[in-house]
PDB file with one MODEL, atoms N, CA, C and O in Angstrom:
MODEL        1
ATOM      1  N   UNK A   1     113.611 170.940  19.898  1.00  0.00           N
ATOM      2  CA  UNK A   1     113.790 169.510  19.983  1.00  0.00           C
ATOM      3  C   UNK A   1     114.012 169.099  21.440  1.00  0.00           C
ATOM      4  O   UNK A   1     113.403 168.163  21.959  1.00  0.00           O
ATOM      5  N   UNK A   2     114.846 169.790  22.017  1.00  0.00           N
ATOM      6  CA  UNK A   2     115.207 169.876  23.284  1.00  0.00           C
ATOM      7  C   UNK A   2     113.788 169.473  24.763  1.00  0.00           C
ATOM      8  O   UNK A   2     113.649 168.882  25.833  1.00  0.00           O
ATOM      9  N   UNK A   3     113.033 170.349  23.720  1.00  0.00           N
ATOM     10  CA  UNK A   3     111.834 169.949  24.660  1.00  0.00           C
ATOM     11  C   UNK A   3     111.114 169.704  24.534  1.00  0.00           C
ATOM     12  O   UNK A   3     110.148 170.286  25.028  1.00  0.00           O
ATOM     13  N   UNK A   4     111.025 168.845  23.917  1.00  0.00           N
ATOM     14  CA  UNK A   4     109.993 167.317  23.131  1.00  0.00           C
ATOM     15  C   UNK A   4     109.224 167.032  25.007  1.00  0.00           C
ATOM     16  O   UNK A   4     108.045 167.250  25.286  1.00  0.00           O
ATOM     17  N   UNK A   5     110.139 166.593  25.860  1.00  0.00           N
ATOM     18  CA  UNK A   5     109.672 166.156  26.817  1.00  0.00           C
ATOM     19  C   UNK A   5     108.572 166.798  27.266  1.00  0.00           C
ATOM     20  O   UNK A   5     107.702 166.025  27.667  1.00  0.00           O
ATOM     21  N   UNK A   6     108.366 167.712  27.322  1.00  0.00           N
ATOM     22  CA  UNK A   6     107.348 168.934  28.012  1.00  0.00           C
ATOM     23  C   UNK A   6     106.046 168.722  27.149  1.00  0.00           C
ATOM     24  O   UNK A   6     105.062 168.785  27.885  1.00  0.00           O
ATOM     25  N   UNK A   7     105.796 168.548  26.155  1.00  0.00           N
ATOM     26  CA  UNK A   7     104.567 168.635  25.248  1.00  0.00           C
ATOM     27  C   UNK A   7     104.197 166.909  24.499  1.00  0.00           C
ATOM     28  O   UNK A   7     103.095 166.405  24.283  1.00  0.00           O
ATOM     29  N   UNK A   8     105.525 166.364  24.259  1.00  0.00           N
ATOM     30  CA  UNK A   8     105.076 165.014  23.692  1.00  0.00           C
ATOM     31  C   UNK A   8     104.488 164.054  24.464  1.00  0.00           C
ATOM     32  O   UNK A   8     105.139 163.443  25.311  1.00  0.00           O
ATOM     33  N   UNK A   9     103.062 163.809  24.219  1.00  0.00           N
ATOM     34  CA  UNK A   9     102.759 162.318  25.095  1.00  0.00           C
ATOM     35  C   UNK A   9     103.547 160.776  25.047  1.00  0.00           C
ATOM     36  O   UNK A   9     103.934 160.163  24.052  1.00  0.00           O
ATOM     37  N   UNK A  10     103.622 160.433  26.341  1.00  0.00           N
ATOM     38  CA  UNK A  10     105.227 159.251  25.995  1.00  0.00           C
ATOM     39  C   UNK A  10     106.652 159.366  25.910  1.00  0.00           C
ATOM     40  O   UNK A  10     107.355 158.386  26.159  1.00  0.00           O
ATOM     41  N   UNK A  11     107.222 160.635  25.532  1.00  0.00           N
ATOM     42  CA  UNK A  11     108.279 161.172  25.790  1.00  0.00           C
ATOM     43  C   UNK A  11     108.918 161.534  27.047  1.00  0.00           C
ATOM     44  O   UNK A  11     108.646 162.539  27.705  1.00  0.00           O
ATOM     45  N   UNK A  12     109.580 160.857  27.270  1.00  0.00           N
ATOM     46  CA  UNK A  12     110.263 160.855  28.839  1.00  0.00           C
ATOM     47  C   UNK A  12     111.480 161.558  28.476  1.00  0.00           C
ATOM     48  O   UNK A  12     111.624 162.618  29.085  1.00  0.00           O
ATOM     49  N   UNK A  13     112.438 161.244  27.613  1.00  0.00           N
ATOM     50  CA  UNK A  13     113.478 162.181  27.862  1.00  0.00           C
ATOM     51  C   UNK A  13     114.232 162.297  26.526  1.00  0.00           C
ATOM     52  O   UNK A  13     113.989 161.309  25.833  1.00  0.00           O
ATOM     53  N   UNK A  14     115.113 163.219  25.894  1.00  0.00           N
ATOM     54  CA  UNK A  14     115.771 163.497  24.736  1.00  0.00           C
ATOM     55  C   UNK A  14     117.308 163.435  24.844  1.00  0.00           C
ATOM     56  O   UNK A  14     117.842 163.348  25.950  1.00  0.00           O
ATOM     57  N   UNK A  15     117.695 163.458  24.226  1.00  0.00           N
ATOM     58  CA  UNK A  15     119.262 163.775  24.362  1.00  0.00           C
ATOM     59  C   UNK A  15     120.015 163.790  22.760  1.00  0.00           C
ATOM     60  O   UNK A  15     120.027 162.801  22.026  1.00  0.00           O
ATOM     61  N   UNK A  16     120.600 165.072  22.425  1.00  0.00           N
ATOM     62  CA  UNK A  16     120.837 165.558  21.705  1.00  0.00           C
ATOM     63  C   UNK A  16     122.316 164.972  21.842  1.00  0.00           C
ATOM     64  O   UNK A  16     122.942 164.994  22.902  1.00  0.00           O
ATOM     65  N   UNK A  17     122.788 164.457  20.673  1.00  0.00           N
ATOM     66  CA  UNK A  17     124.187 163.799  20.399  1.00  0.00           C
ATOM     67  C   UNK A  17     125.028 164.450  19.554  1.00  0.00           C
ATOM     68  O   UNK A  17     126.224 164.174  19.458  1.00  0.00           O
ATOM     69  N   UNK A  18     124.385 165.431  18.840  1.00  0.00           N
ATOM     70  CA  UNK A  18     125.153 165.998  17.951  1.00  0.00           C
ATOM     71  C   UNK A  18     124.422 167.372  17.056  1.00  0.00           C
ATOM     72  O   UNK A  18     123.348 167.049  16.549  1.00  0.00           O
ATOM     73  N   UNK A  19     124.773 168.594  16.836  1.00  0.00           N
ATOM     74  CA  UNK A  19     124.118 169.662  16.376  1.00  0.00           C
ATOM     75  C   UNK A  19     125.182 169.821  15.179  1.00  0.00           C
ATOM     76  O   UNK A  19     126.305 169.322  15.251  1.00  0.00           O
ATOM     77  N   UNK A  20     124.697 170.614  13.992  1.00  0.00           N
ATOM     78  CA  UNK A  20     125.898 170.725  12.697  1.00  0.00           C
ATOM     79  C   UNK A  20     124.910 172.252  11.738  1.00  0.00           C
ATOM     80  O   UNK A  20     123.814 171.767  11.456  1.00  0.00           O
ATOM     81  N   UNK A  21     124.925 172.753  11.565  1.00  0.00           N
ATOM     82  CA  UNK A  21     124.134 173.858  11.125  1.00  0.00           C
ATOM     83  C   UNK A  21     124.707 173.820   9.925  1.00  0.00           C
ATOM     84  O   UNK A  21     125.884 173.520   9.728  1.00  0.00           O
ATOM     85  N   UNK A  22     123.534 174.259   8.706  1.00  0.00           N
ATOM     86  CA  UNK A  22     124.447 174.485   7.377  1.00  0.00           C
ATOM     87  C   UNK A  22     123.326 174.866   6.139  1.00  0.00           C
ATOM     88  O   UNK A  22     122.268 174.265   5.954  1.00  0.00           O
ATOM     89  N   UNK A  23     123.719 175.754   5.525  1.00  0.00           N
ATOM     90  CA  UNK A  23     122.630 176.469   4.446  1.00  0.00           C
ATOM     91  C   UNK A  23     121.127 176.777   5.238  1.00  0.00           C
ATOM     92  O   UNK A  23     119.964 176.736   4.838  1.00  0.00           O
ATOM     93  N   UNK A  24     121.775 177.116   6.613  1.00  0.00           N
ATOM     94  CA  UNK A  24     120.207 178.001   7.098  1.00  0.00           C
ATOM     95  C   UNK A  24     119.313 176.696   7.840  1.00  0.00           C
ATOM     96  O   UNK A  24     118.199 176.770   8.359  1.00  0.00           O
ATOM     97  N   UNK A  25     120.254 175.425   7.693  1.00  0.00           N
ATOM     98  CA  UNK A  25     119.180 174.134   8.274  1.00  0.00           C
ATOM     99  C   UNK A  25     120.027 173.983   9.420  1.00  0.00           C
ATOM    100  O   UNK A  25     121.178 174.413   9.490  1.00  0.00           O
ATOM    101  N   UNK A  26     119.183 173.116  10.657  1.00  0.00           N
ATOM    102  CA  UNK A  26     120.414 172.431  11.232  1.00  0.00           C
ATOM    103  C   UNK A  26     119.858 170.826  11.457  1.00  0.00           C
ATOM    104  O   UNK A  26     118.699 170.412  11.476  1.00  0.00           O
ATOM    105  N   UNK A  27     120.804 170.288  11.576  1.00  0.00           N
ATOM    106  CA  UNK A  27     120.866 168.570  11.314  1.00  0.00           C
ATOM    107  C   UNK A  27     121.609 168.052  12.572  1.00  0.00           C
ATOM    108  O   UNK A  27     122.808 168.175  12.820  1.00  0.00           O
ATOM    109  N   UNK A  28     120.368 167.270  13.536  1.00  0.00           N
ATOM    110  CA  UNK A  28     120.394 167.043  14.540  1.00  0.00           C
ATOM    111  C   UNK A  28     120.895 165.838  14.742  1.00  0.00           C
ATOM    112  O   UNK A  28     121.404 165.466  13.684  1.00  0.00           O
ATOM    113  N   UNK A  29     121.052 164.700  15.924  1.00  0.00           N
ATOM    114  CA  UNK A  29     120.967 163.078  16.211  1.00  0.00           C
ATOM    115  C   UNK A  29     121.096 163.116  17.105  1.00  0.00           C
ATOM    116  O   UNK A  29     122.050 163.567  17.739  1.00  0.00           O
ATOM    117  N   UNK A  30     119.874 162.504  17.545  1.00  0.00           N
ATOM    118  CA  UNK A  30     119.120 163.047  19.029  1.00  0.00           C
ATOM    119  C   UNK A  30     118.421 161.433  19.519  1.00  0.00           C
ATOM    120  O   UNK A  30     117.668 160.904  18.701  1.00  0.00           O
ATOM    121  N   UNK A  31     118.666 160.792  20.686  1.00  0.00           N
ATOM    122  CA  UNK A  31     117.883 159.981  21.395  1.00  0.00           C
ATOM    123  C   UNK A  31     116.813 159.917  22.347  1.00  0.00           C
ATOM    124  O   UNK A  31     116.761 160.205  23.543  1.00  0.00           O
ATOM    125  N   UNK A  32     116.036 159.506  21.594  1.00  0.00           N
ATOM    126  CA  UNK A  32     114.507 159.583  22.161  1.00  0.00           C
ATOM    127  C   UNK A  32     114.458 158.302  23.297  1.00  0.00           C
ATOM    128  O   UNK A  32     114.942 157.174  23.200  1.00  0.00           O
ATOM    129  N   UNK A  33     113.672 158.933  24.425  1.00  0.00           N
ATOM    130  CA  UNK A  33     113.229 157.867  25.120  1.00  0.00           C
ATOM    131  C   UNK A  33     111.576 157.942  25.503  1.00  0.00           C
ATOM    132  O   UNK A  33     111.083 158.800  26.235  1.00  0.00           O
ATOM    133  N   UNK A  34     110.988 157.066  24.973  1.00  0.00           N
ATOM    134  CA  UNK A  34     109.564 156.640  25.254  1.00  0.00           C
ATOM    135  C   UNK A  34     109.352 155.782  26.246  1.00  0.00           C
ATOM    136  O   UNK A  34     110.169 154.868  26.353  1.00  0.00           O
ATOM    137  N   UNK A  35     108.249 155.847  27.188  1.00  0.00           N
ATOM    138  CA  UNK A  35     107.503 154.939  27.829  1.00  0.00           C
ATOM    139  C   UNK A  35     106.153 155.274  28.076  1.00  0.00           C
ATOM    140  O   UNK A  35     105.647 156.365  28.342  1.00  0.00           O
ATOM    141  N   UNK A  36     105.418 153.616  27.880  1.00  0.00           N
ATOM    142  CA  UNK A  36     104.241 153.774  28.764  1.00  0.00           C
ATOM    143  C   UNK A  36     104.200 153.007  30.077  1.00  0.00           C
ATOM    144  O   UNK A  36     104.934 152.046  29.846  1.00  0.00           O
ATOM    145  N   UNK A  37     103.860 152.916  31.031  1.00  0.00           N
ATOM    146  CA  UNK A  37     103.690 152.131  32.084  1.00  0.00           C
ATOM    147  C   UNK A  37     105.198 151.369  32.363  1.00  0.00           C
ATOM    148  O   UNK A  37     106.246 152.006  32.473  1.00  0.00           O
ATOM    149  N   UNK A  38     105.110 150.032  32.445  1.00  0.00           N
ATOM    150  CA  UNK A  38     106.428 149.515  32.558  1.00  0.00           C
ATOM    151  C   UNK A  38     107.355 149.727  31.370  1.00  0.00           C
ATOM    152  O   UNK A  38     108.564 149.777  31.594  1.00  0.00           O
ATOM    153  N   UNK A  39     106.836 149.876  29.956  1.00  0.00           N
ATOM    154  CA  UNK A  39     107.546 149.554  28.555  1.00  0.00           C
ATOM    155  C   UNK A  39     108.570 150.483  28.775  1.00  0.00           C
ATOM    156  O   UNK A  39     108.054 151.513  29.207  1.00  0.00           O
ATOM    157  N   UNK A  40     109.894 150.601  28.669  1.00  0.00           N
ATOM    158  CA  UNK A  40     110.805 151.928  27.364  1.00  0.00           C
ATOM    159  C   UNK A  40     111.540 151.519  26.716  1.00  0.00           C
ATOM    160  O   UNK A  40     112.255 150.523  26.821  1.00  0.00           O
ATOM    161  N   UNK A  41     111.422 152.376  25.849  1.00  0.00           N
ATOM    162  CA  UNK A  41     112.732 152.200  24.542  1.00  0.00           C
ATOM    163  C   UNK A  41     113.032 153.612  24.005  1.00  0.00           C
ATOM    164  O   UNK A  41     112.274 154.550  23.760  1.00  0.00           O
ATOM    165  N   UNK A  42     114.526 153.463  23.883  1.00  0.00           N
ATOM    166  CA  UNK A  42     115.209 154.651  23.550  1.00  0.00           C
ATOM    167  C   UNK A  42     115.568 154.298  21.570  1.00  0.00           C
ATOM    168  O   UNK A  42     115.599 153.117  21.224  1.00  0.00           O
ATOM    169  N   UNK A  43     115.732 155.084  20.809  1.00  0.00           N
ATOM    170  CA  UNK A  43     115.356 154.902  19.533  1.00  0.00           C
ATOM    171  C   UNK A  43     116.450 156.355  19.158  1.00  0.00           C
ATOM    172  O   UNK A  43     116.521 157.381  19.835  1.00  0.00           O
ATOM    173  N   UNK A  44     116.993 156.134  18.260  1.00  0.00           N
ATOM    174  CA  UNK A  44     118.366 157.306  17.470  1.00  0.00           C
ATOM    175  C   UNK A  44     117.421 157.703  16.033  1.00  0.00           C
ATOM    176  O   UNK A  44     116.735 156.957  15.333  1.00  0.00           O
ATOM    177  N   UNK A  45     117.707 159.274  15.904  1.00  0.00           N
ATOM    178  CA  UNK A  45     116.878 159.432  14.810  1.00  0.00           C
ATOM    179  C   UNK A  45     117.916 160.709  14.069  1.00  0.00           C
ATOM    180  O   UNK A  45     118.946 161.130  14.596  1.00  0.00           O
ATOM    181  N   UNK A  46     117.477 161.078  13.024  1.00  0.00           N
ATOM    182  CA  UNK A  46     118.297 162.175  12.461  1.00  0.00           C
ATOM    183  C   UNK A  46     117.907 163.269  12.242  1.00  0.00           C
ATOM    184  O   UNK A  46     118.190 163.516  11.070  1.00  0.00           O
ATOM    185  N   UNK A  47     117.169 164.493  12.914  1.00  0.00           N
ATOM    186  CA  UNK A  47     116.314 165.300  12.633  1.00  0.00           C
ATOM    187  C   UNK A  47     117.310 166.605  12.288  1.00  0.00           C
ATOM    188  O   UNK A  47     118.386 167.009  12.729  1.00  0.00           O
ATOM    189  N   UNK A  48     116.333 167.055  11.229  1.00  0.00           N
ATOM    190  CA  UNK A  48     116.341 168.064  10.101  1.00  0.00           C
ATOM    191  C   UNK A  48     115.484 169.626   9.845  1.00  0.00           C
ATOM    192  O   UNK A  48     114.990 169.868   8.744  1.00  0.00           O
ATOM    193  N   UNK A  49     115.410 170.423  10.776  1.00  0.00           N
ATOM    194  CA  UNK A  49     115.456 171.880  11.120  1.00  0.00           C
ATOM    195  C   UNK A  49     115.286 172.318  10.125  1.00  0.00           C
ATOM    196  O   UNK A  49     116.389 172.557   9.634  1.00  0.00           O
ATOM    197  N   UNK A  50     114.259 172.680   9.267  1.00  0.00           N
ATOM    198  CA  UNK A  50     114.298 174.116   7.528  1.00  0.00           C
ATOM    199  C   UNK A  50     113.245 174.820   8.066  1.00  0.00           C
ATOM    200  O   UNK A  50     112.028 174.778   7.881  1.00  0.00           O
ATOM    201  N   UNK A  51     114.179 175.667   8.979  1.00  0.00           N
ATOM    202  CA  UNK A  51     113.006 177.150   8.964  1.00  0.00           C
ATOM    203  C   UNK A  51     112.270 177.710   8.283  1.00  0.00           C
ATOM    204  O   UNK A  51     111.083 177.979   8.469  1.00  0.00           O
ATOM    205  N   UNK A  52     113.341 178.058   6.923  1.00  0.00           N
ATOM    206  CA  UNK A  52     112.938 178.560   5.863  1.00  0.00           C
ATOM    207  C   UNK A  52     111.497 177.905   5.146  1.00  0.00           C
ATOM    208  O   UNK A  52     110.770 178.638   4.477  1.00  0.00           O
ATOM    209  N   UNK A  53     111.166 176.418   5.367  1.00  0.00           N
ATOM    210  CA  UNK A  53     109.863 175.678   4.823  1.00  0.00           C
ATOM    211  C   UNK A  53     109.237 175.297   6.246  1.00  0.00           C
ATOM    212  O   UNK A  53     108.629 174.227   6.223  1.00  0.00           O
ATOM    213  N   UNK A  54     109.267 176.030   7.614  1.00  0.00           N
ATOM    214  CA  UNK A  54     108.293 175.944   8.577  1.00  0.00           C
ATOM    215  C   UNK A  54     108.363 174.985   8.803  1.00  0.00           C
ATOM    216  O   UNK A  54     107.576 174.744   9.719  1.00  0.00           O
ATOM    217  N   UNK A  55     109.407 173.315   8.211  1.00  0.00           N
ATOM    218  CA  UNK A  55     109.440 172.314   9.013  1.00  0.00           C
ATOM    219  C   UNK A  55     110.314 171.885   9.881  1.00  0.00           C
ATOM    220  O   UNK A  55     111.286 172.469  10.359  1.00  0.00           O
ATOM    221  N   UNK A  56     109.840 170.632  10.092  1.00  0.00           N
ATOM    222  CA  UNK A  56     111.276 169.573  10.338  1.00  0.00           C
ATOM    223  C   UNK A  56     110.474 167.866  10.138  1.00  0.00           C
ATOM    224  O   UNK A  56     109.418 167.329  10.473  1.00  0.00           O
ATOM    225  N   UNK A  57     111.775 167.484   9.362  1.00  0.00           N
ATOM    226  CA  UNK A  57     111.752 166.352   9.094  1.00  0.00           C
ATOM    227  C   UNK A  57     112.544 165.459   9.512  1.00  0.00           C
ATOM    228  O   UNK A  57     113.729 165.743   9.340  1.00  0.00           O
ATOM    229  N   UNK A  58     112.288 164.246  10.115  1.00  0.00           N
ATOM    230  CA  UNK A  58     113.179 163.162  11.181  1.00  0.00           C
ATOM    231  C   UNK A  58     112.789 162.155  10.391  1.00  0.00           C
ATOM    232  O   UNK A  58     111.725 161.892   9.831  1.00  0.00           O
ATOM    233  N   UNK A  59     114.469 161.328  10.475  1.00  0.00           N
ATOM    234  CA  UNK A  59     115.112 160.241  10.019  1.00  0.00           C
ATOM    235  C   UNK A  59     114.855 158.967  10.972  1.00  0.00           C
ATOM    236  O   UNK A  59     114.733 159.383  12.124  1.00  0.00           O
ATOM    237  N   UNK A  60     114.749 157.789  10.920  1.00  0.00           N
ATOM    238  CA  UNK A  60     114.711 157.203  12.150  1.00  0.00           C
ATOM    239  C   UNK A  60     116.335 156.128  11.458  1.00  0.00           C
ATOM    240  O   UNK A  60     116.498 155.417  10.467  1.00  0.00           O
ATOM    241  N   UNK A  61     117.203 156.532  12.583  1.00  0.00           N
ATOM    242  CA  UNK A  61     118.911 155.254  12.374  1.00  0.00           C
ATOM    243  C   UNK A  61     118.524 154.235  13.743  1.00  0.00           C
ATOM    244  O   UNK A  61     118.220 153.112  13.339  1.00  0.00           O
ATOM    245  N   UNK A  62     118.487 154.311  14.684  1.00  0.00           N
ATOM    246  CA  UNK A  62     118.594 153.203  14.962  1.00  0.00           C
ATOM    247  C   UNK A  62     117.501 152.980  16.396  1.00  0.00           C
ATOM    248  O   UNK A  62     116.825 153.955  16.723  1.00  0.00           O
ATOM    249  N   UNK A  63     117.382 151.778  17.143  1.00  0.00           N
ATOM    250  CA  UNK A  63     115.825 151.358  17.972  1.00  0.00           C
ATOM    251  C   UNK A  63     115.301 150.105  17.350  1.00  0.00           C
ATOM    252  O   UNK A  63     115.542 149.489  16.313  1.00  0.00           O
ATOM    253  N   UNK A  64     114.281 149.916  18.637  1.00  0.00           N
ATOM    254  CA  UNK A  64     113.632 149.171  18.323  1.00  0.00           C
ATOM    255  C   UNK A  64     111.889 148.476  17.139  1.00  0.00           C
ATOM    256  O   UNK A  64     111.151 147.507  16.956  1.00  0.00           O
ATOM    257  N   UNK A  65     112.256 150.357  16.567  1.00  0.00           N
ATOM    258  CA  UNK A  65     111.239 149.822  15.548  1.00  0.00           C
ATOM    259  C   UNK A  65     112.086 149.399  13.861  1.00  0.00           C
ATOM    260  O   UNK A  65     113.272 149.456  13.535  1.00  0.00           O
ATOM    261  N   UNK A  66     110.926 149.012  13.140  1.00  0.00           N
ATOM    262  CA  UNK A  66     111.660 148.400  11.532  1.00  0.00           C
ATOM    263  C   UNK A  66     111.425 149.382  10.870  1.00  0.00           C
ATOM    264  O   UNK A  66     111.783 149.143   9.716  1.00  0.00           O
ATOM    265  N   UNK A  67     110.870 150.726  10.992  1.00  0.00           N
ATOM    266  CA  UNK A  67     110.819 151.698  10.610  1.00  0.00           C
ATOM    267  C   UNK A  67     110.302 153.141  11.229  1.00  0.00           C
ATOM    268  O   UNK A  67     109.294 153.187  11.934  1.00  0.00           O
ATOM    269  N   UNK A  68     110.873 154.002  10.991  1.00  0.00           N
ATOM    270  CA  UNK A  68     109.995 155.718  11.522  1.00  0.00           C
ATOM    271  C   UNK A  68     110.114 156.482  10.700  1.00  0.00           C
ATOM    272  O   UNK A  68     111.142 156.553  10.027  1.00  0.00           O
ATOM    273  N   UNK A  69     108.656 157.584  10.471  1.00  0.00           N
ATOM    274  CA  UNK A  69     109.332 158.852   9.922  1.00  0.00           C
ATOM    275  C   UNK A  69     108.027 159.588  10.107  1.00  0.00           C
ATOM    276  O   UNK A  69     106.844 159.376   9.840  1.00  0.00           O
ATOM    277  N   UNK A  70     108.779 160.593  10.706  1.00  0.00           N
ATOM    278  CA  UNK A  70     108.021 162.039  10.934  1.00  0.00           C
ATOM    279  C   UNK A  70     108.463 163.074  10.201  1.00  0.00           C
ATOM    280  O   UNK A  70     109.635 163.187   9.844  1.00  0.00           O
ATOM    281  N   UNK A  71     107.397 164.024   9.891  1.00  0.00           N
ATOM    282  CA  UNK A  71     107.751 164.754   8.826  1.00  0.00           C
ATOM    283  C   UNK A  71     106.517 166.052   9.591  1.00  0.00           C
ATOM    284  O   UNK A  71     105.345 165.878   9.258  1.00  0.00           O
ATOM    285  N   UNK A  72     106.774 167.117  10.437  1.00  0.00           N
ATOM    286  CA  UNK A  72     106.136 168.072  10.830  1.00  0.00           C
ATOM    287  C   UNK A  72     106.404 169.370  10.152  1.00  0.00           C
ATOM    288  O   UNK A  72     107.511 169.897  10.046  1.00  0.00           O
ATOM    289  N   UNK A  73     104.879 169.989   9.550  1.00  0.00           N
ATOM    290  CA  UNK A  73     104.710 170.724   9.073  1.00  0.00           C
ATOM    291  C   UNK A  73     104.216 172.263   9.586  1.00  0.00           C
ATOM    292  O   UNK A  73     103.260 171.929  10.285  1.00  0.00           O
ATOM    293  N   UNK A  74     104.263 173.515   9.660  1.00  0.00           N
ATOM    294  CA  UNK A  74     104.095 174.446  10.488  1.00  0.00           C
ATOM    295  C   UNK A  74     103.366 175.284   9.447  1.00  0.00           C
ATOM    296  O   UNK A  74     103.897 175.561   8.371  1.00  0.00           O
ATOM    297  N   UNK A  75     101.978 175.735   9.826  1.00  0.00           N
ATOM    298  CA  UNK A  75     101.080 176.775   9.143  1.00  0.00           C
ATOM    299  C   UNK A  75     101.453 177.743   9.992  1.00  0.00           C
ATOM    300  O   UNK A  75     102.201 177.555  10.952  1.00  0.00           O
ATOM    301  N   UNK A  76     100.773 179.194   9.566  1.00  0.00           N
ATOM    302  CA  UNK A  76     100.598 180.217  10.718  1.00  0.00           C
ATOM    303  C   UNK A  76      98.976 180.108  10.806  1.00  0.00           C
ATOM    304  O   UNK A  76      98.256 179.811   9.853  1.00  0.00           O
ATOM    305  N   UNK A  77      98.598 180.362  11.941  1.00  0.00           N
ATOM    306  CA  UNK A  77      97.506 180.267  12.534  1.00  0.00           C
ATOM    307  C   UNK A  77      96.521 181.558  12.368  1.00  0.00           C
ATOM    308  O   UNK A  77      95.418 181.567  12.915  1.00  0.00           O
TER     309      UNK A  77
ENDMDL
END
């Protein structure tokens, strides 16, 4: 999560607010900051770590959109 910045297009910077580990998951709340050109907005989300199912799934709490949700899925290649 940490390094969203390095690979996400638009992602300028992260910041992790809180880590909690539990039944093998861990449950993040982490602030995103996006920009393009002049625009940014920073946006609070709740992301959700299950190794065990190769994902992670993110909550969107608070920002400037009326809704988010990402839900990344991991095959092996």
């Amino acid at each position: 999560i940490e390094a969203y910045p390095q690979f996400l297009p638009l992602c300028e910077a992260l910041t992790v607010r809180s880590r909690k580990e539990r039944d093998g998951r861990t449950i993040l709340i982490a602030d995103m900051s996006i920009g393009y050109k002049a625009i940014r907005e920073t946006f609070t989300t709740q992301v959700l770590l299950k190794p065990d199912e190769n994902a992670i799934d993110v909550k969107y709490i608070d920002g400037p959109f009326k809704y988010l949700s990402n839900i990344w899925r991991f095959d092996p290649a």
